[in-house]
C-alpha positions in Angstrom: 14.1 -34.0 -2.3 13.9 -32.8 -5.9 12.2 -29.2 -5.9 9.5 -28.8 -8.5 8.7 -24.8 -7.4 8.7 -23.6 -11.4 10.4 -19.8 -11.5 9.2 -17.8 -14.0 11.0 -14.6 -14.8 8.6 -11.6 -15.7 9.1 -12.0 -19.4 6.3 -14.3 -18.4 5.3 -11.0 -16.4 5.9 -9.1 -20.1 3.0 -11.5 -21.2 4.3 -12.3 -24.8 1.2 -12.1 -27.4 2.1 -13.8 -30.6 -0.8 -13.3 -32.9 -3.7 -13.2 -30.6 -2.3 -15.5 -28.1 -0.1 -15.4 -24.9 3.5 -16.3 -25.0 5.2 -17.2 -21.6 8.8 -17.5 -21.8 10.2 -20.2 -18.8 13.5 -18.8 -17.6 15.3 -22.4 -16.8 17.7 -22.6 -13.7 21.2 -23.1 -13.6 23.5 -24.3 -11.1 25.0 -22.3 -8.6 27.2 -24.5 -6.1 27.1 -23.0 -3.0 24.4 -20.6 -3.6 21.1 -19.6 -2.0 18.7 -22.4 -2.3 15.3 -21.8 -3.3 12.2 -21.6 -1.8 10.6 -25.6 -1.2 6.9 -25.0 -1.9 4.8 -21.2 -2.9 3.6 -19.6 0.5 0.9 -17.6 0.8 0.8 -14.3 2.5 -2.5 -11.9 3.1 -1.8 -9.6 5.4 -3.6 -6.6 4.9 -2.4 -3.1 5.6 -2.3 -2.5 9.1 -0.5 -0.5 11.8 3.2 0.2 12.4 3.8 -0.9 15.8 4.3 2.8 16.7 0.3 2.8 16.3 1.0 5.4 13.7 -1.6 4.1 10.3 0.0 3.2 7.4 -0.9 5.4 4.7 0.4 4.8 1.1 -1.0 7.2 -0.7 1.7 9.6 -1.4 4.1 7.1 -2.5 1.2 5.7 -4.6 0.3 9.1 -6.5 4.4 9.7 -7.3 4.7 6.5 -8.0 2.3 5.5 -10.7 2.8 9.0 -12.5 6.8 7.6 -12.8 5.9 3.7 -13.6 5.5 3.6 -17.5 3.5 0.8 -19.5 6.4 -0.9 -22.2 5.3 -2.4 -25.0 7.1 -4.5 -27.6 7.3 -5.9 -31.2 9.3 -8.1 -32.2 9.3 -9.8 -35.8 9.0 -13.7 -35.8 9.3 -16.3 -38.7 7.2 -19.1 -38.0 8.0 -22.2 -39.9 5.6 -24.5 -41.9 6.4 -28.4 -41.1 4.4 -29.0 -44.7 6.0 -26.5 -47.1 8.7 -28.5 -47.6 6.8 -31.0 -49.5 5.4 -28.5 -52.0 7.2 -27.5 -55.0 7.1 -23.6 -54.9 5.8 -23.3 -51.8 6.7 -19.6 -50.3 7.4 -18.9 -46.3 4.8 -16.0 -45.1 6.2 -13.9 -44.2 7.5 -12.5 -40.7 4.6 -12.2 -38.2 4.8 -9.9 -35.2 5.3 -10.9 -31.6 4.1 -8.2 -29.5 5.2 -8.3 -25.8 4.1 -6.0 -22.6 5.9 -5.0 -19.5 6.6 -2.1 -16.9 9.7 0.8 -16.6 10.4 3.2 -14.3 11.5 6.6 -15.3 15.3 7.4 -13.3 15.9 10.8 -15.2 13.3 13.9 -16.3 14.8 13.7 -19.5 14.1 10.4 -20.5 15.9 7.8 -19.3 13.5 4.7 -18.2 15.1 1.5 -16.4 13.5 -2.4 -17.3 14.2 -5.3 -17.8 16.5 -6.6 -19.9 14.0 -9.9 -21.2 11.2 -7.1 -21.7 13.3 -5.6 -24.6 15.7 -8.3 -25.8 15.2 -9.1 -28.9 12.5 -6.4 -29.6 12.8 -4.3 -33.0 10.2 -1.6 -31.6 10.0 -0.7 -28.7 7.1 1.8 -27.5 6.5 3.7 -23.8 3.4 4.6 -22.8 3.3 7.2 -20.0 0.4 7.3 -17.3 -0.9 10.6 -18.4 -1.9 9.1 -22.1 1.2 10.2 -24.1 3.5 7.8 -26.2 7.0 7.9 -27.4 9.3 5.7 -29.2 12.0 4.1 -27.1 15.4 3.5 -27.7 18.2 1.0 -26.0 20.7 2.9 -24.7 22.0 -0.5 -23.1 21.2 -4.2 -22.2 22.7 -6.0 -18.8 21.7 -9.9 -18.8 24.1 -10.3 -15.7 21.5 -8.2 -13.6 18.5 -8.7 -16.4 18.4 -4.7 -16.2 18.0 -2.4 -19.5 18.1 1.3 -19.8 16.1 2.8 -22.4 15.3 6.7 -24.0 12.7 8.5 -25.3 12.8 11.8 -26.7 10.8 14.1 -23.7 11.9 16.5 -21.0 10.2 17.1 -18.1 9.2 13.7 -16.8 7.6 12.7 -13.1 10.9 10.5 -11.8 11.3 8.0 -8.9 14.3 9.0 -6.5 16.7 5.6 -5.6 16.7 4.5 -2.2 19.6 2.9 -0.4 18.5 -0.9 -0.9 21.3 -1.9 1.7 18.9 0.2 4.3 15.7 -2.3 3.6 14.6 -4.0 6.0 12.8 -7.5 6.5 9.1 -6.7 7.4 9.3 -3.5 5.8 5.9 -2.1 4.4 6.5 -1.7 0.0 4.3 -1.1 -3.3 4.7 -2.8 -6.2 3.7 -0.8 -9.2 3.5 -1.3 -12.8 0.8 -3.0 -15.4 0.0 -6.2 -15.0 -2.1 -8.2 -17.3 -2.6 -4.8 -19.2 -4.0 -3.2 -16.5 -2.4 0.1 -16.4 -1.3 2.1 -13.2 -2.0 -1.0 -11.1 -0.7 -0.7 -7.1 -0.5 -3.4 -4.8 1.0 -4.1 -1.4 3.3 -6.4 0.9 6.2 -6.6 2.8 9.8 -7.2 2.5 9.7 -11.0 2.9 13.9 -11.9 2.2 16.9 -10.0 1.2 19.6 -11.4 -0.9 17.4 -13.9 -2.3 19.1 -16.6 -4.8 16.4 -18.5 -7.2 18.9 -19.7 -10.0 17.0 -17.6 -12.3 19.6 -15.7 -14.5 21.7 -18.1 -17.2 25.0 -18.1 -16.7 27.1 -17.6 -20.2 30.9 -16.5 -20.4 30.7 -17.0 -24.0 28.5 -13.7 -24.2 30.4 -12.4 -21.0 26.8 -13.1 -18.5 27.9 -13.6 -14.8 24.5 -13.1 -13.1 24.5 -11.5 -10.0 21.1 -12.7 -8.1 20.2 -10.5 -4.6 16.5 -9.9 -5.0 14.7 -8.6 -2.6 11.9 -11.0 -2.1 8.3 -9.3 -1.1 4.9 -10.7 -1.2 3.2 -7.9 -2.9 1.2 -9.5 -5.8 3.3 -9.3 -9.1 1.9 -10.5 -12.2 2.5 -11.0 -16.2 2.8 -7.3 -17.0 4.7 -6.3 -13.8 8.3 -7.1 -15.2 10.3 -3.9 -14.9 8.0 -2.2 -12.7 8.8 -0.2 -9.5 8.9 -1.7 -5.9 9.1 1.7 -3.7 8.8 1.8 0.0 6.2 4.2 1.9 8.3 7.2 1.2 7.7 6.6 -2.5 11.7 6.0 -3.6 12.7 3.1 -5.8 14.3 -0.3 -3.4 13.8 -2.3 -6.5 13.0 -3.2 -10.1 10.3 -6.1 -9.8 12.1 -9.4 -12.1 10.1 -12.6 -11.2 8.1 -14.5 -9.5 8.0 -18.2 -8.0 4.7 -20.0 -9.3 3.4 -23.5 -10.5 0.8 -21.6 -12.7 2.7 -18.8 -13.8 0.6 -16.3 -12.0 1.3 -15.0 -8.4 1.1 -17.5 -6.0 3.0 -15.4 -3.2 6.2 -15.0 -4.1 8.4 -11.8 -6.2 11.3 -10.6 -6.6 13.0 -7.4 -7.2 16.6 -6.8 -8.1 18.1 -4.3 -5.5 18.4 -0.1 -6.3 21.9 -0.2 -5.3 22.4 -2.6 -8.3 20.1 -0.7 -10.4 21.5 2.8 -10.0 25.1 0.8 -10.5 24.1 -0.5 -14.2 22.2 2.4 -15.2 24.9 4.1 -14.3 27.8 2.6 -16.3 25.6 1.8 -19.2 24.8 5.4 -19.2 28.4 6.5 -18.9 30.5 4.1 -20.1 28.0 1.4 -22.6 28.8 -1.2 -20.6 28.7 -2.7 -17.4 32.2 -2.4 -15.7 32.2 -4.4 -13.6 34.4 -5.1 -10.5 36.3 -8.6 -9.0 37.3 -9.8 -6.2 39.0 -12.9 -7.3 38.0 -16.2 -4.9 36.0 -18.8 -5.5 33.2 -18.6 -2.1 30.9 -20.7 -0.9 28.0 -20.5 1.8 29.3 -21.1 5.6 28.3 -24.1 7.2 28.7 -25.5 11.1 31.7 -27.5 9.4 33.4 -24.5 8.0 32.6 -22.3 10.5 34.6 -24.7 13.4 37.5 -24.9 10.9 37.9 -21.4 11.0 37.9 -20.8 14.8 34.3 -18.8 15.0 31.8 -19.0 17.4 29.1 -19.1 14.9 27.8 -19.1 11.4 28.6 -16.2 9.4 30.0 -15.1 6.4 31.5 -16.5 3.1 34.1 -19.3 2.9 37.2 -18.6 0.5 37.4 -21.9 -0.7 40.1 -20.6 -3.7 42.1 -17.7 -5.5 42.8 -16.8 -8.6 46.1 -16.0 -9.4 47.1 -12.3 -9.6 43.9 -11.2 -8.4 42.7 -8.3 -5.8 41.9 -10.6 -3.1 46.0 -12.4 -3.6 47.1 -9.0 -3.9 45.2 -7.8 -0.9 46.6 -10.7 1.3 43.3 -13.1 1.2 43.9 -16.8 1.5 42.1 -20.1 0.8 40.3 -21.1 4.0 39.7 -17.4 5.4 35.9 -16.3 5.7 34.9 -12.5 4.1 32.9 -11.3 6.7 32.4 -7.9 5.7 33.0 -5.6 2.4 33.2 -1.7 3.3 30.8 -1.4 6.2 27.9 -4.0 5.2 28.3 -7.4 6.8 27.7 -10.7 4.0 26.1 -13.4 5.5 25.8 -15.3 2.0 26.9 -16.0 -1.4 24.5 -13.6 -3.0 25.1 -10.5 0.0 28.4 -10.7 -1.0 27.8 -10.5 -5.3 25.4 -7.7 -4.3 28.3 -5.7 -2.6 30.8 -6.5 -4.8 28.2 -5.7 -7.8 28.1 -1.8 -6.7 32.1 -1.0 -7.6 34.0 -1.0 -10.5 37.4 -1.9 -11.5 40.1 0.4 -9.8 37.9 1.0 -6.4 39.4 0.8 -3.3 37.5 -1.1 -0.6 37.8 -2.5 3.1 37.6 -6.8 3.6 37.0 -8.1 6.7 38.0 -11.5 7.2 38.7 -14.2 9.7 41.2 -16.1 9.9 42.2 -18.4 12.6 39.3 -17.3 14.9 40.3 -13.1 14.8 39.1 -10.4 12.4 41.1 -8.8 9.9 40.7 -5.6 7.6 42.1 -5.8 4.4 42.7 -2.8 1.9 41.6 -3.9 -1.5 42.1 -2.7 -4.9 39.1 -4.6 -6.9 39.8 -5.7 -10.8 37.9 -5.9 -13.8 37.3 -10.0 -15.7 40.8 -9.4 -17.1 42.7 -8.7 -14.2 43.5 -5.2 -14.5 42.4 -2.6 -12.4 40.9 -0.2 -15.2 37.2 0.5 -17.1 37.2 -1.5 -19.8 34.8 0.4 -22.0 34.9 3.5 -23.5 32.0 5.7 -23.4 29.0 5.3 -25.9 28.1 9.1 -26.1 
């Protein structure tokens, strides 16, 4: 059955105004054999907040005060030539010149001084970029560097002294979980809103994939249904202790608005980017070296196991960590370090959080009885060392 659920990143969240009117940018999917499918049909979910079943009340107001004084409003210019179908039947006739395309979205301040995280399709592209902080002050903003793998961007402005969010150990979210989502949507500063962790390592086909400009997306989200709106993109999803789990992306919609469904990429992958953009200008990011794909009941009875788990080596690229480490075509990853993969995207998630020249643990099967493997992950060009050198 063909699915016609449309995804719309939050570029559509950054609500795109191009003079006087909205702009929605329509991320469109690509394939991803053996991925996560998406979601058949919006669901709707309107639970209110409630009790834990402790009996103990619920009471999000402390993460709600850090929170919104950390979440910052971004907003966006970017020049844009628009073209006259007529002018080229006039002698003389001159192009306007460029008109500006403004754009809005949400950040989240990681570092006191200065340092906000978004999206990467809130700033791409922009040639001004300005951050408006919740207590009225404004600074210019600067890219320090752009991810499109992740769709994560880590910008600067010139201040000291900032309200931050602390990062929380995504791996350590659970389904059911009580979260905020907090950022600006539809202009609305300082907006709050409420749900529950609905999905972990969540695959929608959202991010393009490109080797030409050297994008792999890595797609984990944390799926929630706290409302999420054009505005939202880059905003903070924090749990009731009031620490980042995630950077709000997208949202699953016919309309465009929320219609139940968002998405957040992971903190683990977040503090990861920020990270080696930070340090290094680029991502450096780490290998394995298989081709995978999701476990089935077939695949599952090849290798010997008693029921559906992990990912299926269905390949191996030459020279690579998992050759070197003594993986072979046909075994199933089970496990990297201590966290169990149950899926394509669990196991991109993991990977996602080393780079090049870090030592890890595999488990595998293999005929029907776990193995650990030591592992010595590689960078896109086989080697095991960072491949950038630092920006600063």
């Amino acid at each position: 059955m063909k699915n016609t659920l449309t995804y719309f990143l939050a570029a559509l969240f950054g609500g795109a105004l191009a003079l006087g009117g909205h702009e929605a940018m329509q991320r469109n999917a690509r394939p991803n054999g053996g991925a996560a499918q998406p979601p058949a049909a919006p669901a709707h979910f309107t639970g209110l907040p409630g009790t834990l079943s402790t009996g103990a009340p619920v009471d999000f107001v402390p993460a709600a005060e850090t929170s919104v004084n950390a979440v910052v409003h971004v907003t966006t210019e970017t020049m844009v030539q628009y073209s006259d179908p007529f002018r080229d039947f006039f002698w003389g006739y001159r192009s306007p010149p460029p008109q500006p395309r403004e754009g809005v979205g949400s950040g989240v301040i990681i570092a006191s001084d200065g340092y906000i995280v978004t999206n990467n399709h809130v700033v791409e592209g922009a040639d001004k970029i300005t951050i408006h902080l919740n207590d009225g002050r404004s600074f210019s903003g600067k890219v320090i560097g752009r991810d499109p793998s992740t769709d994560i961007a880590l910008l600067k402005v010139d201040a000291d002294g900032l309200p931050t969010l602390p990062f929380a150990d995504s791996d350590d979210v659970k389904v059911g979980e009580w979260v905020l989502a907090v950022g600006n949507p539809m202009n609305l500063t300082s907006t709050v809103t409420a749900g529950i962790v609905s999905a972990k390592a969540r695959n929608i086909n959202l991010l393009q994939y490109d080797p030409g400009r050297d994008v792999f997306p890595i797609e984990s989200f944390i799926q929630t249904d706290a409302a999420v709106n054009p505005g939202n993109s880059g905003g903070a999803l924090v749990n009731t202790a009031g620490a980042l789990v995630g950077i709000n992306t997208a949202i699953a919609s016919t309309t465009g608005q929320y219609t139940g469904y968002s998405f957040a990429v992971p903190a683990n992958i977040v503090k990861k980017v920020t990270g080696d953009l930070l340090e290094y200008g680029s991502v450096q990011r780490a290998y394995i070296g298989v081709s995978i794909r999701n476990m089935d009941q077939d695949l599952a009875g090849q290798a010997q196991m008693d029921r559906i788990r992990g990912v299926f080596v269905n390949g191996i690229t030459e020279g690579g960590a998992a050759q070197k480490a003594g993986i072979v075509e046909g075994d199933v990853i089970v496990k990297v370090g201590t966290m169990e993969v149950n899926n394509v995207p669990q196991l991109q998630e993991q990977v996602g959080t080393f780079r090049p020249g870090d030592e890890v643990t595999v488990t595998i099967v293999r005929d029907g009885k776990e193995k650990v493997l030591e592992m010595e992950l590689r960078g896109k060009d086989g080697t095991n060392a960072l491949a950038a050198i630092a920006s600063k």
